[in-house]
C-alpha positions as CSV (number, residue, x, y, z in Angstrom):
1,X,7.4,29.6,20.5
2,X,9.1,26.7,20.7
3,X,6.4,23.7,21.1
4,X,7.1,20.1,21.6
5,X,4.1,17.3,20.2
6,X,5.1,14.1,22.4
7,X,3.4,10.7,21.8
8,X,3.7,8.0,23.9
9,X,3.6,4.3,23.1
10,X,2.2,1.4,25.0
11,X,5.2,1.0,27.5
12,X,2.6,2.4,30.1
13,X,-0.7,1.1,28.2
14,X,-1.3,4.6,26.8
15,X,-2.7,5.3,23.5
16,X,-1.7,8.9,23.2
17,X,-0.5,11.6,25.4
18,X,-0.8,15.5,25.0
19,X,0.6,18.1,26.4
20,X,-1.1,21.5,27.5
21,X,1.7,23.8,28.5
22,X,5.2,25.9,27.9
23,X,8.6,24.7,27.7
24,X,11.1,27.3,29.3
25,X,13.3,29.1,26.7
26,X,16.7,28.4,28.4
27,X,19.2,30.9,26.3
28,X,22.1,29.7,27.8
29,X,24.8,26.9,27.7
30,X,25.3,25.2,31.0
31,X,26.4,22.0,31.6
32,X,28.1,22.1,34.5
33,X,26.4,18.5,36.6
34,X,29.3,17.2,38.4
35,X,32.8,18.0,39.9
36,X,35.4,16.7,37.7
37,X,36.3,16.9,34.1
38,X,35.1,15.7,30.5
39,X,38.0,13.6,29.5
40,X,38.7,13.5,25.4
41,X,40.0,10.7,23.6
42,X,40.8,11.4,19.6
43,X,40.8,9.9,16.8
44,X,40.2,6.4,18.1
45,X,40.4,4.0,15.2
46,X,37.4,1.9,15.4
47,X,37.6,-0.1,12.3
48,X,39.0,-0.5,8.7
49,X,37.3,-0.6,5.5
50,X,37.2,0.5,1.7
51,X,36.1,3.7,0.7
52,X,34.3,4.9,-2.6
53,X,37.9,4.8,-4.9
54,X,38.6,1.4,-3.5
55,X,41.0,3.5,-1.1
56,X,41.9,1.5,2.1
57,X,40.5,4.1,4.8
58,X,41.1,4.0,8.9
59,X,37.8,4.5,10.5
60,X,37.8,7.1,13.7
61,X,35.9,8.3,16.4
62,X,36.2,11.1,19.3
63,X,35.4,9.6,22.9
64,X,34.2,11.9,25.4
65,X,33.5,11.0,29.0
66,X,33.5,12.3,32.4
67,X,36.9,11.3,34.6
68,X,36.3,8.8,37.5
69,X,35.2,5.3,37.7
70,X,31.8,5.3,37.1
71,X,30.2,2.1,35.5
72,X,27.0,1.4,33.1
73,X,27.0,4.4,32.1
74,X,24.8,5.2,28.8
75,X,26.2,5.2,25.4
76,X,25.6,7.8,22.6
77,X,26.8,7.5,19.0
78,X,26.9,11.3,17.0
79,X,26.7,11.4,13.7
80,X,27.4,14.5,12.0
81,X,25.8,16.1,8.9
82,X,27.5,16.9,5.7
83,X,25.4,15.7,3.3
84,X,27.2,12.5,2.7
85,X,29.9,14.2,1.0
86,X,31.4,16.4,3.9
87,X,31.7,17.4,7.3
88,X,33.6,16.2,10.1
89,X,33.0,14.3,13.9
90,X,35.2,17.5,15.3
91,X,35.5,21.3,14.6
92,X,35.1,22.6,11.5
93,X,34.5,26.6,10.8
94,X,31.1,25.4,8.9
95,X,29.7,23.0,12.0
96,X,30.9,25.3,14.5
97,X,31.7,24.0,17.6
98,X,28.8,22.0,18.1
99,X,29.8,18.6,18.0
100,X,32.2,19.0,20.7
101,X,29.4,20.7,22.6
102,X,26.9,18.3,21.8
103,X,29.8,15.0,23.0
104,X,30.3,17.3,26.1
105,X,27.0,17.8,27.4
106,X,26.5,14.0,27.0
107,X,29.4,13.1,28.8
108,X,28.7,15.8,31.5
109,X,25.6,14.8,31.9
110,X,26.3,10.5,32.7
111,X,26.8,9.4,29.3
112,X,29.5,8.3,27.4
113,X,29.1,10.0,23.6
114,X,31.0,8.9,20.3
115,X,31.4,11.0,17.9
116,X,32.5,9.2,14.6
117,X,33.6,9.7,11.1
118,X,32.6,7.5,8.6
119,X,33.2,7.0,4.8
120,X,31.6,10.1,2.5
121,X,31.2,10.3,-1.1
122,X,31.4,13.6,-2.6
123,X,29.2,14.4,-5.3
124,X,27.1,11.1,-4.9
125,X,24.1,10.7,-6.8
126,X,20.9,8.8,-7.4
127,X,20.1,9.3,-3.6
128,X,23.3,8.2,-2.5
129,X,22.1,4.9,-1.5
130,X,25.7,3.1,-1.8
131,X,26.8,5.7,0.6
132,X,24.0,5.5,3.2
133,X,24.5,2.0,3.0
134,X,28.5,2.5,3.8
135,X,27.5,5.0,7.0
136,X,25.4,2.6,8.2
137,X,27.8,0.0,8.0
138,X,30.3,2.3,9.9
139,X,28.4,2.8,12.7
140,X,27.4,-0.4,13.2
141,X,31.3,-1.0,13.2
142,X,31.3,1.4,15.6
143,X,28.9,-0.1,17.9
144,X,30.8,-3.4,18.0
145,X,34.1,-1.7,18.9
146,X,31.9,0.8,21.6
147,X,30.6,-3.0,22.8
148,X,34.7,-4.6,22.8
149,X,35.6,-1.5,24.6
150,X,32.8,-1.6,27.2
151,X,35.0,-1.8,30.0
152,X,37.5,0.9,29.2
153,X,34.7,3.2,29.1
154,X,32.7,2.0,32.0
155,X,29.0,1.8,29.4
156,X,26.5,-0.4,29.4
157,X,26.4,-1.4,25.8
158,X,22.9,-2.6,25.9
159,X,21.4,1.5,26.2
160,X,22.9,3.0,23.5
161,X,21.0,6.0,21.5
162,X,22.0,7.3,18.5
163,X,21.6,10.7,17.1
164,X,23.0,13.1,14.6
165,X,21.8,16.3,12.1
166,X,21.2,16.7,8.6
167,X,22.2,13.9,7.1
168,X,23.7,12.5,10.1
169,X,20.2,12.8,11.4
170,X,18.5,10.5,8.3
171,X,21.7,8.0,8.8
172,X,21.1,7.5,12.8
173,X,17.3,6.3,11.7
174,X,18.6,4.5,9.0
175,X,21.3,2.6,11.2
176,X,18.2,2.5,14.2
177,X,15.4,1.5,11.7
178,X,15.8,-1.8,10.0
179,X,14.5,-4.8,11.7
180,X,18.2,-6.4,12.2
181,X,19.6,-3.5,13.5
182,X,16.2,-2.1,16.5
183,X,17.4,-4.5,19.7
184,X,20.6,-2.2,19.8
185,X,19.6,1.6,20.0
186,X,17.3,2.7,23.2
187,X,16.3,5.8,20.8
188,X,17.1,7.7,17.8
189,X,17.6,11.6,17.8
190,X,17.1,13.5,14.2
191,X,18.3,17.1,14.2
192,X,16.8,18.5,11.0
193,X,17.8,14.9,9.4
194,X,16.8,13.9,5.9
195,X,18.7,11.8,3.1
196,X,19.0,12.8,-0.4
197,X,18.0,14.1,-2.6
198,X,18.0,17.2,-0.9
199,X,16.1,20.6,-1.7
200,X,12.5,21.4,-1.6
201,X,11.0,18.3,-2.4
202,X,9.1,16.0,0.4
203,X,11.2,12.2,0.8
204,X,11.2,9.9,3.6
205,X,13.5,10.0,6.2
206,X,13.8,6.2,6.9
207,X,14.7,3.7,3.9
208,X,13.7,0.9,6.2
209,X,9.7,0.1,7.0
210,X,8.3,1.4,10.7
211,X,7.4,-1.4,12.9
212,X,5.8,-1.9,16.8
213,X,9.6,-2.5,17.6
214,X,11.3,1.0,16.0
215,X,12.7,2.6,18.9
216,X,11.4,5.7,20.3
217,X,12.3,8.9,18.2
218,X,12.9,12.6,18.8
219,X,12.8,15.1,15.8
220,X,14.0,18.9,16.2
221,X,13.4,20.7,12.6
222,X,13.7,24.2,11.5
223,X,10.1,25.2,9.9
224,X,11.7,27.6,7.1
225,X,14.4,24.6,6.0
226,X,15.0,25.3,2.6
227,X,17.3,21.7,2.5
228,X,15.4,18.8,4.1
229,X,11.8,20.6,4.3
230,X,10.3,20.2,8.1
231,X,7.3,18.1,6.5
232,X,9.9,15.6,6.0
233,X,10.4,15.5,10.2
234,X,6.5,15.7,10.0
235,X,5.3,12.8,8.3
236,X,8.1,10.6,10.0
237,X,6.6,12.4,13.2
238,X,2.9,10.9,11.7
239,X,4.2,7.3,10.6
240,X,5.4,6.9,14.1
241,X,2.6,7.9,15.8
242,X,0.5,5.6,13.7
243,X,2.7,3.0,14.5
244,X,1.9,3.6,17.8
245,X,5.8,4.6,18.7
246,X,7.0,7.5,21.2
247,X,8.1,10.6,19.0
248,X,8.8,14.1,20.0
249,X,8.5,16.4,17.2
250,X,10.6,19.7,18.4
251,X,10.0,22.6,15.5
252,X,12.0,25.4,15.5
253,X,9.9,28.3,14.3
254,X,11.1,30.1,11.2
255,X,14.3,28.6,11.6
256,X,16.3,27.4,7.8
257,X,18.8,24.0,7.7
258,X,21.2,24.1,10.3
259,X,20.1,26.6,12.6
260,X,22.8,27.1,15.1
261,X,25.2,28.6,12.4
262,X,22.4,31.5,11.3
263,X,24.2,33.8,8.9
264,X,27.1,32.6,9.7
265,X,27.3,32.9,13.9
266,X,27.3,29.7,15.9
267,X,24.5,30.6,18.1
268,X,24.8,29.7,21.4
269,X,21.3,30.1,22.8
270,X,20.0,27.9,20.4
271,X,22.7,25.5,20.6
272,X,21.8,25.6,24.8
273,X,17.6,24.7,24.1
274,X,18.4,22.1,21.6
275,X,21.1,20.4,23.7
276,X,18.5,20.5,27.1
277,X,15.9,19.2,24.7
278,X,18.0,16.4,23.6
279,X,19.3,15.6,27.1
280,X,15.9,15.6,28.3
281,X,14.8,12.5,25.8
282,X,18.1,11.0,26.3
283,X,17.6,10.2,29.7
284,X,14.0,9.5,29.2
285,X,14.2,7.1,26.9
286,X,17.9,5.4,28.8
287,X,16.2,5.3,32.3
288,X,19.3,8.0,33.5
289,X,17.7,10.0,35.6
290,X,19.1,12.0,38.3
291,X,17.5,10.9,42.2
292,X,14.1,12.9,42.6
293,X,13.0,15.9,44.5
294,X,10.3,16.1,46.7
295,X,6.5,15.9,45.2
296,X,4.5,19.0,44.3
297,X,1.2,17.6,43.7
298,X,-1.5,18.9,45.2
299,X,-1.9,14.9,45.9
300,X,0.9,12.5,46.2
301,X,-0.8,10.5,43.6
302,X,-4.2,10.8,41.0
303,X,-6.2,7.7,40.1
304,X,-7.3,7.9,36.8
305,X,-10.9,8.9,36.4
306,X,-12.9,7.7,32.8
307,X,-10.3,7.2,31.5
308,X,-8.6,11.1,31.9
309,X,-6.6,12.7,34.3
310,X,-6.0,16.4,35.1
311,X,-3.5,17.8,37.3
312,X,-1.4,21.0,38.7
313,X,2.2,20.7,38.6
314,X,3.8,23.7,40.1
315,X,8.0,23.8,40.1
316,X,11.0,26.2,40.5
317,X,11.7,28.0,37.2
318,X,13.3,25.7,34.2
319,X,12.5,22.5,36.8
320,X,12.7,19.3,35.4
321,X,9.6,16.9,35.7
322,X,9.1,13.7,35.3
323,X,5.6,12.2,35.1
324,X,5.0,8.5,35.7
325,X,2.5,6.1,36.0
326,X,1.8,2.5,37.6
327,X,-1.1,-0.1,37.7
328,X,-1.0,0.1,41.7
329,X,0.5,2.4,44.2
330,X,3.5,-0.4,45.0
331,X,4.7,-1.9,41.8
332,X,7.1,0.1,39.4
333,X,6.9,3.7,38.2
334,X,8.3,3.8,35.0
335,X,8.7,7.5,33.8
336,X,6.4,8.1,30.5
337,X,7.9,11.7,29.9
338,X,9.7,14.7,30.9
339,X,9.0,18.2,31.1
340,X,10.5,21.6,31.8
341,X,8.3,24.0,33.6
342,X,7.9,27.5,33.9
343,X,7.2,29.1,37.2
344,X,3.9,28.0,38.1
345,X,1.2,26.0,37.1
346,X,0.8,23.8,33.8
347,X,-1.5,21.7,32.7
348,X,-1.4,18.0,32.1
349,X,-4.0,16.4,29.7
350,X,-3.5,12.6,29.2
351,X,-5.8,10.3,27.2
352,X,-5.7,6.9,28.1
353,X,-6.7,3.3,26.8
354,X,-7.7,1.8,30.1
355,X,-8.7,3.6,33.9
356,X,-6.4,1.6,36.4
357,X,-3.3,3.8,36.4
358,X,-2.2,6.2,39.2
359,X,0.0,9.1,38.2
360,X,2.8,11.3,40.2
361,X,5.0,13.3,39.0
362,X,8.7,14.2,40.5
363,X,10.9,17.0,40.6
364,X,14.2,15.4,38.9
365,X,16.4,18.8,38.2
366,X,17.1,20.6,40.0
């Protein structure tokens, strides 16, 4: 089964929130939002710099966005996996196709997504931490050519998320992380991430400390990873949480490193649920969400009763629900999370710090 842990931060004054209920299994890819077309833009040269053989190296990236003239749109930065030594921001027959898929589903879905290269060292040692410190320095490159080029892409440079697998995953929290670097990602995405050294062994994710102001995270991890071990997504999962900031920890039962290339076959289902899961945070945590639907509350809105609240929400199959909250039934409604239902009824459980909040949640998609 395929069970997200979500806990929310203080945004809305909530200490913790759990969820009782099923996310729908949607085996498919489908990202199809708009008329119009995902425009491509290769091998973009953000940036110069020096690589590991004191080699001067042109620094690329892969834009992909959807044609027209929209404006503000929301920015994500992928970086792929590789294990510091390899892979590639594009196709290769190891990767798959799911980088492109990834950048296209973004792009379909309102955002703008780079996908970049930046320097590897093959065969790097002592964890690597010259070269994670090189990546990280590349994408914050990137990030001030995505913030020169604001206007050719039509982005609002100030929500920008980052996210990437393996160790692409453990370099977008170690760009997102540090203190100097948390005013300029809205949220941080780690597919199966981990830095090295890699193999059995238990090692943080993120080299930098985890503070009130790390942005919110979302971890999807393979429970049989033989590579970077799904405790390692676990205890970030639990330092966050501690910390008191929103994490989603996404396991995908008995699943090894790299999942959507099992035995060799790009797997297409599973690339569909991890992209919907992804997209779902995205937008959370970016405030780009589509215009709602109509109610289905048995009440339009709940008051919060000692300090819990219980309600029905019953949807179309594989509808998209926000749930939000506010101190009184006329000020903002900022959306604390997103879920996908199954037809019928499911259950939300929320645990609160204080009483004076009033709850409704929304159809957003579809």
């Amino acid at each position: 089964m395929y069970k997200p842990r979500v806990i929310n931060q203080s945004r809305c004054r909530l200490r913790k929130l759990l969820f009782i209920g099923l996310l729908a299994m949607v085996l498919r890819l489908d990202f199809a939002a708009a008329q119009g077309t995902v425009v491509v833009e290769s091998n973009l040269v953000y940036g110069a710099a020096v690589d590991f053989t004191g080699s001067n190296v042109s620094l690329t990236l892969d834009a992909y966005y959807f044609s027209g003239t929209q404006t503000n749109r929301p920015v994500v930065i992928l970086t792929h996996g590789g294990g510091f030594g390899a892979g590639d921001k594009g196709y290769t027959l190891a990767q798959g196709n799911f980088y492109p898929d990834l950048a296209t589903a973004f792009a379909t879905n309102g955002f703008v997504a780079f996908s970049i290269d930046y320097r590897l060292w093959p065969g790097c040692s002592d964890g690597c931490a010259p070269e994670i410190g090189m990546a990280v320095a590349d994408v914050l490159t990137a990030l001030g050519w995505i913030r020169a080029h604001r206007a050719d892409f039509g982005v609002d440079a100030t929500k920008v998320l980052i996210a990437g697998d393996s160790a692409g995953g453990g370099l977008a929290v170690n760009t997102a992380y540090p203190g100097t670097n948390v005013n300029s990602f809205l949220g941080c995405i780690s597919l199966w991430g981990g830095v090295p050294p890699y193999g059995t062994g238990i090692h943080p994710v993120n080299l930098s400390p985890i503070t009130a102001q790390t942005p919110p995270t979302c971890m999807i991890h393979g429970t049989a990873d033989t590579i970077v071990p799904y405790a390692d997504s676990v205890n970030l999962s639990s330092n966050l949480t501690a910390a008191g900031i929103y994490n989603e920890l996404h396991p995908l039962a008995g699943y090894d490193h790299y999942p959507v290339m099992a035995n060799g076959n790009y797997d297409t289902n599973l690339v569909g649920t991890i992209i919907k899961t992804m997209m779902a945070f995205a937008k959370l945590t970016s405030g780009h969400l589509p215009p709602a639907g109509p109610v289905r509350l048995g009440y339009k809105t709940l008051q919060v009763a000692n300090g819990r609240l219980f309600f029905d929400i019953t949807g179309p199959t594989n509808a998209i629900v926000a749930v939000e909250c506010s101190t009184n039934l006329t000020g903002s409604w900022p959306a604390i999370t997103t879920n996908q239902l199954l037809t019928g009824a499911v259950l939300f459980t929320n645990v609160l710090s204080v009483t004076s909040q009033f709850y409704r949640a929304r159809i957003v998609s579809p």
